[in-house]
C-alpha positions as a Markdown table, in Angstrom:
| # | Residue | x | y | z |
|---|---|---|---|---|
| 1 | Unk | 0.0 | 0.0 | 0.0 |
| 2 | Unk | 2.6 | 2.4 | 0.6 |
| 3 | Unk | 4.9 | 1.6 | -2.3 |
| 4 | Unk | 0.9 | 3.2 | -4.1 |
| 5 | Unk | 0.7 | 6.2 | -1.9 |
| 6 | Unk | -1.7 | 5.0 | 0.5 |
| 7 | Unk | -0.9 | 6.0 | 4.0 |
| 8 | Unk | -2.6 | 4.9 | 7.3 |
| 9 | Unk | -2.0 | 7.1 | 10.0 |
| 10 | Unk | -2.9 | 6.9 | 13.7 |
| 11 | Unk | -3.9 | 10.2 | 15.3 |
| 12 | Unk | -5.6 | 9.7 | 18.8 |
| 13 | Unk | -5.5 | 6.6 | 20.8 |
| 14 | Unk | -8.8 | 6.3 | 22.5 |
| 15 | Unk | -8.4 | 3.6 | 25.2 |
| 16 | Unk | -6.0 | 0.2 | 25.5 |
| 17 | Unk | -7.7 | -2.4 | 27.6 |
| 18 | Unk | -5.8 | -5.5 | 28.4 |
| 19 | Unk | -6.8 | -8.3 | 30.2 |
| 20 | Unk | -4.4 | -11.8 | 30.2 |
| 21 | Unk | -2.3 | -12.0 | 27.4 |
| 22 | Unk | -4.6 | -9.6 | 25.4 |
| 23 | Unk | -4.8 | -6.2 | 24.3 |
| 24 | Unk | -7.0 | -3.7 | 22.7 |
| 25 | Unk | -6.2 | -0.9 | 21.3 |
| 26 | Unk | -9.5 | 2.1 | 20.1 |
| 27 | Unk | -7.7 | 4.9 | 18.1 |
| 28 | Unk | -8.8 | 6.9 | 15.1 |
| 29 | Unk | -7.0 | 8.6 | 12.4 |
| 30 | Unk | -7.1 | 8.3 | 8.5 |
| 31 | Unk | -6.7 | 5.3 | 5.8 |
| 32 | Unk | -6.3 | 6.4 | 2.2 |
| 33 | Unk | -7.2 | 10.4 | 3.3 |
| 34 | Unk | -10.5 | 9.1 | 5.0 |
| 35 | Unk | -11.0 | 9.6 | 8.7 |
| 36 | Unk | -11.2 | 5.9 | 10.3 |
| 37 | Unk | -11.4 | 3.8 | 13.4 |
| 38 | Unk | -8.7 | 1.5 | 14.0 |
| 39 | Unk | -9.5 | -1.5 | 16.6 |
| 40 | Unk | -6.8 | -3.7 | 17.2 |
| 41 | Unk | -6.4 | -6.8 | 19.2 |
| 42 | Unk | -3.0 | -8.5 | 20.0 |
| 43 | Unk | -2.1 | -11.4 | 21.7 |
| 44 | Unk | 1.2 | -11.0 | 23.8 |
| 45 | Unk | 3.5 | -14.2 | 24.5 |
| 46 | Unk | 7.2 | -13.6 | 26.3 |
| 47 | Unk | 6.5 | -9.9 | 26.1 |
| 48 | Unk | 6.4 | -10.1 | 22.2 |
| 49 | Unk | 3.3 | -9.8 | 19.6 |
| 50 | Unk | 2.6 | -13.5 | 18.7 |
| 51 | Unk | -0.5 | -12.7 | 17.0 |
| 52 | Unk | -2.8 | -9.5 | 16.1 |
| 53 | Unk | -6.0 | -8.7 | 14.6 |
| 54 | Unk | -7.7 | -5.4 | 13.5 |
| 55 | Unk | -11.1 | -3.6 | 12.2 |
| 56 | Unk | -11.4 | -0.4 | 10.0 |
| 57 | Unk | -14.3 | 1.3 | 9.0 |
| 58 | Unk | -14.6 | 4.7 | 7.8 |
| 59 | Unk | -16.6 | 7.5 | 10.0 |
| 60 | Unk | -19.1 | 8.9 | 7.9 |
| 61 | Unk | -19.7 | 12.4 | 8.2 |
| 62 | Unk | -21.6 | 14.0 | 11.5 |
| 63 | Unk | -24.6 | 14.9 | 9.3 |
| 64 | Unk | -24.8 | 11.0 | 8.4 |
| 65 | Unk | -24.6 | 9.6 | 12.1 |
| 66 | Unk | -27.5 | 7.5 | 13.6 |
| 67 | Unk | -27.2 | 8.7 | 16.4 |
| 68 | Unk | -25.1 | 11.6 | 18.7 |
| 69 | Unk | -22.7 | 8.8 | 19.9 |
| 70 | Unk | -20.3 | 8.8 | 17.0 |
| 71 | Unk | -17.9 | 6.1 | 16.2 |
| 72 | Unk | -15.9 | 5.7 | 19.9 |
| 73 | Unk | -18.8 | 6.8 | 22.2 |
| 74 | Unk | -18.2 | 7.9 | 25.7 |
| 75 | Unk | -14.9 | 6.3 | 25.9 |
């Protein structure tokens, strides 16, 4: 993706939650110029990353919420 201009950049970290060998990171920022939520899981072993997971979706514009939440809430 980068070697084709698309950039994903993290610009505010929510919350990180862990729990076990698990953590959770809620931050927004932008994926291809769109604003985006990032959610990403990772599973620690020996103080390493063994494994991770993640969700993007776009955030719509305010006008096109369904309600006054917005994407992270009251976090």
């Amino acid at each position: 993706m980068a070697n084709n201009g698309i950039k994903m950049i993290y610009t505010k970290n929510h919350k990180v939650l862990g729990e076990g060998n698990f953590v959770l990171s809620i931050s927004e920022g932008t994926f291809a110029n769109k604003p985006t939520s990032f959610y990403d899981l990772f599973r620690v072993e020996n103080g390493k990353i063994v494994e991770h997971w993640d969700v993007m979706e776009t955030i719509v514009p305010k006008e096109q919420w369904k309600n006054t939440n917005g994407k992270f809430g009251n976090l």
